[in-house]
N, C-alpha and C positions, 0 to 999 in steps of 0.2 A: 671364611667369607672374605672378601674384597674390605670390607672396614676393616677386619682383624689387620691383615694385610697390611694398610694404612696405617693404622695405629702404630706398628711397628717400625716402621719406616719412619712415621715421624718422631716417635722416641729414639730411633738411634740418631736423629739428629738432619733427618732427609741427607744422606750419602748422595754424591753422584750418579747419574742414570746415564749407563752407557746407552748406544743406538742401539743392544739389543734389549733394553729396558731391563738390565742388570744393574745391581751394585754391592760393595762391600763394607763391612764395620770390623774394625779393630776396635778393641778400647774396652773398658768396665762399663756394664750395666747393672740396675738395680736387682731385685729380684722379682716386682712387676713386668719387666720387660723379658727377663728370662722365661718366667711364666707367661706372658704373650706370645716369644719364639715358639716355645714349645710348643703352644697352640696352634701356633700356625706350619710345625711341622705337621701335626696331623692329620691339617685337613688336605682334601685330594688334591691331586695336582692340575686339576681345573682352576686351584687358585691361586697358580706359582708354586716356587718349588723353595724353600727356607733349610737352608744347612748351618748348623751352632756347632763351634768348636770351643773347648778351654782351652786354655796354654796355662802355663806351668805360673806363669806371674801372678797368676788371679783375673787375667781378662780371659774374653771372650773375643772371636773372631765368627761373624755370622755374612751369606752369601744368601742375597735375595734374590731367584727370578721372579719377576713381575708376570702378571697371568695376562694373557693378551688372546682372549675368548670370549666369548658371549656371559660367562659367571664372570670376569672380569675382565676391563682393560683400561691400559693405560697410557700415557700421550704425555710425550717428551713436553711439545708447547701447542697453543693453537691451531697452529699451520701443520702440525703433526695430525690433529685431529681430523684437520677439513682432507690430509691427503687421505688418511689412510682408513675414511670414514664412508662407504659409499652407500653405506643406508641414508647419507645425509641426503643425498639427491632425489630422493622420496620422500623427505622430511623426517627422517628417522635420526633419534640420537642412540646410543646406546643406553642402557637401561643401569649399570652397573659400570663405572669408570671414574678411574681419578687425572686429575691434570697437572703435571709436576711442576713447573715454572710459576700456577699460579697457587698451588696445595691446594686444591680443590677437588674434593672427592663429593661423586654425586650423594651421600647422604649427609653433609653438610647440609644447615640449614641456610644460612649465608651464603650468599653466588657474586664472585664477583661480577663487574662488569661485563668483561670477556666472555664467561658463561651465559650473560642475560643474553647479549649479542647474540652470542649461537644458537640458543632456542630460540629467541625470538624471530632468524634466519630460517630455521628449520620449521617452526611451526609457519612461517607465509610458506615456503615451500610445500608444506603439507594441505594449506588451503587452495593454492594454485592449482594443484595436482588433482584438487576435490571441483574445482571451480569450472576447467580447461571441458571443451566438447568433446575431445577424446585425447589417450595418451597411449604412448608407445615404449616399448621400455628393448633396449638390447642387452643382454646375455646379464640383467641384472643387475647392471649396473649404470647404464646410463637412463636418464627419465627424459623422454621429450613430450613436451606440452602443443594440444594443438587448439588454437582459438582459432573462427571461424569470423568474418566479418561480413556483415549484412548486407546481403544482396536488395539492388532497388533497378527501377528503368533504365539507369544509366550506371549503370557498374557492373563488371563482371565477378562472380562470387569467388572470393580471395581467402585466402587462412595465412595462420601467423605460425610459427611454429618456434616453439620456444625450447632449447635444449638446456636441460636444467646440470650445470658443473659449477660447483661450489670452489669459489677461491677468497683467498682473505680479503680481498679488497672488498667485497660485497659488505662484510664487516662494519664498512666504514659509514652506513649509509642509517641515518633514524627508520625504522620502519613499525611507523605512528599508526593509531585505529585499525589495528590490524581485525577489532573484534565486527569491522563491517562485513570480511571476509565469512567471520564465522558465522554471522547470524543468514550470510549469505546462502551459506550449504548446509546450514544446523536442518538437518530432518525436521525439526519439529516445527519448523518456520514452512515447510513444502505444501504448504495449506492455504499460504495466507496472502492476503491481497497484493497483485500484481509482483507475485517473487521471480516467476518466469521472466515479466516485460525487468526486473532487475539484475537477474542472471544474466540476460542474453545483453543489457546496459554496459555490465561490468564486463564482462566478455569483450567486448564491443572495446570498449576504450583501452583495454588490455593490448588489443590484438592491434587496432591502430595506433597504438604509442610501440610497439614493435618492428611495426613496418619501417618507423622512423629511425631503427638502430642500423648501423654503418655493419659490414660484413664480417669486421674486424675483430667489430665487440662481442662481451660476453654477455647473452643473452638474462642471465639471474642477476648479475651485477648490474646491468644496464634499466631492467626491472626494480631494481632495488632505489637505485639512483633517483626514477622517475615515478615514485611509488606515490608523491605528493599529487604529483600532475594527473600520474592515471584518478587519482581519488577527485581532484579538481575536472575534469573530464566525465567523470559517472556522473558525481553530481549536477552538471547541466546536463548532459544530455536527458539525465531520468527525469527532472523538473521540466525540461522541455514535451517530453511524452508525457508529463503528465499534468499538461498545462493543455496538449493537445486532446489529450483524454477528456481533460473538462469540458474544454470546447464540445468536440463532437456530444456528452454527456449532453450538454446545456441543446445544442441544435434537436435531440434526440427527446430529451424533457419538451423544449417548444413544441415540434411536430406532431407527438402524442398526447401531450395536453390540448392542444386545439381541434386536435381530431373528435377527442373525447366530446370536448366541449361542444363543439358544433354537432356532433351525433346528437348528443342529451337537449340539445338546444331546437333541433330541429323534431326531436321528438313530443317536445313541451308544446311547440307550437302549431303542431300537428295536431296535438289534442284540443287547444285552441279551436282552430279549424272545424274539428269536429262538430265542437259542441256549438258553434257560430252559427252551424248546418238549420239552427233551428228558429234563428233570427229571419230568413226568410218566410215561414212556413206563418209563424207569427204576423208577418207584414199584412198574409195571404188570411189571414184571420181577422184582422183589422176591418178590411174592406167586407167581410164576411159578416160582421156584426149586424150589417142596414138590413142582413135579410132578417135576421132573428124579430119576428113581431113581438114574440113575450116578452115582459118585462124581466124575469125571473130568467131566462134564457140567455137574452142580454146580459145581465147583469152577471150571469156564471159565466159567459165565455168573456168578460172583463178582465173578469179575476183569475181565469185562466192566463191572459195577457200581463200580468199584475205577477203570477206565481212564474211565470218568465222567464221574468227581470230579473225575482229573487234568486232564481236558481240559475241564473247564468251570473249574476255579480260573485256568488261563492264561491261556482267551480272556479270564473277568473281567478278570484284571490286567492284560491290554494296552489293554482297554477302557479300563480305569481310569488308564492312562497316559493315555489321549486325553482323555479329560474333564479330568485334574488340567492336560494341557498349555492347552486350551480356556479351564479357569478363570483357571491363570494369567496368561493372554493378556487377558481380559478385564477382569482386575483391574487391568492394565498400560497399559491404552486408560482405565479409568477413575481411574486412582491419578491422573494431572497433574488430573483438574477435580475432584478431594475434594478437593486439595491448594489448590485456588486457591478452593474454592467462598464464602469469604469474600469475596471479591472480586467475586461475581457479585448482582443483585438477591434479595431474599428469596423473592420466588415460585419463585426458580430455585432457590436456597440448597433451599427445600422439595423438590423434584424430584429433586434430589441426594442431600438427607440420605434421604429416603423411597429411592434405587435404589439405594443403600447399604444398608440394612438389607434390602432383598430379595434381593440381591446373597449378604448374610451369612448369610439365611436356606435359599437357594438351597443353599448352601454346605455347611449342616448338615444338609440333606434327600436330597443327594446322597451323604454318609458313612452315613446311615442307611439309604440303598437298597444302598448296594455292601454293609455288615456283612451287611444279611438276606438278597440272591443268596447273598452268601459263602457264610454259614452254609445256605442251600438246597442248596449244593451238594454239603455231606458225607452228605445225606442218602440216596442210591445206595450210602454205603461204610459206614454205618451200618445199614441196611437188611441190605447182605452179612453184615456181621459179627455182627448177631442172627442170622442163618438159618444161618450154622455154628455159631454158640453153641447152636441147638436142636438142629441136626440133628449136634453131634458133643459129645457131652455131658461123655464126656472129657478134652476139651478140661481141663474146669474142673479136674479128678484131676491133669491132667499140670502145671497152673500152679501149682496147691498146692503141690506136688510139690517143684517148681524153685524157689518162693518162700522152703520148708521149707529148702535147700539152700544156697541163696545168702544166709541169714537171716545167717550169720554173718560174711560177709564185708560186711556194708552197715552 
């Protein structure tokens, strides 16, 4: 294996590594290390080739090739990696590699610097690649990224295209919050509120900080460079959509709340209406009374005039239980956006302050319609109590009477 490999290299002292990732050892080794050679003669030549010699003095003389394959490989310095690495341009590292200038074998648990760099390069690469509307690849080896830029009235729909060659300079550049990328194209995120309006955001500022690169530049380093800005760039423009989203939300809540409202409103009063139907009928019953001769006759269609009143003051007030519950409801839908409406634009701020005061006026017009039903409805028991006041004259003898009576005790 690739560790063994390593291990032995670094016990004989890390030798020189010629360009073809060869090297040699003269000199005494223990008998751990001998038994490491050995080991590593054995195994296939997928993981370099290890030849040990004795000489007569009691050293040893041992010839490393280094395995430069997919089960291993290895890389003079950095810049050796980024040339000779073209899975990097997809975001690929290789899996099994050591790095000679910095001793750094990928089953190390310590990375230095140089290393974090590289992954941290290659995994934005690899979100880019996941993030881009579509990508194009030639013969394998090169990656070109395409972002697309949002078409509106006044623009012609435009793309970015970004070809992705890795060189050291890009190296050079912090590439911070990389994990907004990932939770950006994390599959498990593809469910959830407004990922799309963030995708096509991020896209978006990708693709317009590209347009802004010179012919010259390299398109991943220039990316890398402006990694701060494109992320300063999402974030207004998504807060912008989604300041805009509110808005429409809030215009979309007023319009069907007051729809609502005035349907149920108009339907309350409707029944109103209805039952009013029977306040004329009443009136027409009043004037009806002079013909009635019986006393007994009279005095039923009274109290017919009497049961009325009772039965229309009740349906009013359950009526009026439904309206007061209606208003309260609607005041409760509108109370959180009076409460926030500083915080929304002034054209909006106007919309609000104006369904507020209709709101209010709504309010007082509604108290003024149930006082004048109310009082419409004594009018059957008032009507009665004139037509015995005429037709029993009495009456007025007998009240004196008892008022005369009870004068001393009040």
């Amino acid at each position: 294996m690739l560790s063994d490999v390593i291990a032995l290299y670094r016990a004989l002292g890390r030798p020189q590594l010629t360009q073809d990732y060869s090297c040699s050892f003269a000199g005494a080794i223990n008998a751990a290390t001998v038994e490491l050679a050995n080991r590593c003669q054995r195994m296939g030549a997928a993981f370099g080739r290890v030849e040990l010699e004795d000489d007569d003095d009691g050293t040893v003389r041992i010839e490393i090739q280094m395995p430069t394959n997919e089960q291993g490989r290895v890389y003079l310095s950095l810049s050796n990696l980024l040339r000779q690495t073209p899975s990097l341009a997809f975001g690929k590292l290789p899996v099994h590699y050591y790095m000679a200038d910095l001793d750094y074998c990928s089953t190390d648990e310590v990375k230095p610097e140089g290393i974090v760099k590289v992954e941290r390069l290659a995994k934005f690469i690899e979100l880019l690649s996941k993030l881009a509307d579509d990508r194009v690849e030639f013969s394998g080896r090169s990656n070109r990224l395409l972002f697309i830029l949002p078409t509106d009235t006044t623009k012609v729909r435009k793309t970015a295209l970004a070809e992705i060659k890795v060189e050291e300079k890009a190296l050079e550049f912090d590439l911070l919050h990389l994990q907004l990328l990932e939770q950006l194209v994390a599959d498990e995120n593809s469910n959830k509120l407004h990922v799309e309006e963030r995708l096509l955001t991020m896209r978006s500022a990708i693709a317009d900080t590209l347009a802004s690169a010179s012919t010259e530049s390299n398109d991943l380093t220039f990316l890398c460079e402006n990694w701060r800005i494109i992320q300063q760039k999402y974030r207004a423009n998504f807060q912008a959509y989604i300041q805009n989203f509110a808005f429409d939300d809030v215009r979309k809540k007023i319009i069907d709340s007051e729809l609502e409202y005035a349907s149920k409103l108009t339907g309350a009063f409707g029944d109103v209406a209805g039952k009013l139907l029977a306040l004329p009928a009443s009136l027409l019953a009043i004037s009806a009374l002079d013909a009635l001769k019986e006393d007994s006759t009279f005095l039923l269609g009274c109290a017919g005039l009497f049961l009325v009143t009772i039965v229309l003051r009740y349906v009013l007030k359950n009526i009026r239980y439904q309206i007061d519950r209606l208003q309260s409801g609607f005041e409760f839908v509108f109370s959180p956006l009076f409460d926030k409406s500083k915080t929304y634009p002034s054209k909006l701020q106007g919309v609000l302050v104006e369904r507020k005061a209709t709101l209010e006026r709504q309010a007082r017009l509604t108290k003024v319609t149930f006082w004048a039903f109310s009082a419409l409805t004594f009018a059957p028991t008032l009507g009665a109590i004139w037509k015995i006041w005429v037709r029993y004259p009495q009456l007025a003898i007998w009240l004196k009477a008892m008022l005369t009576h009870l004068r001393p005790f009040i």
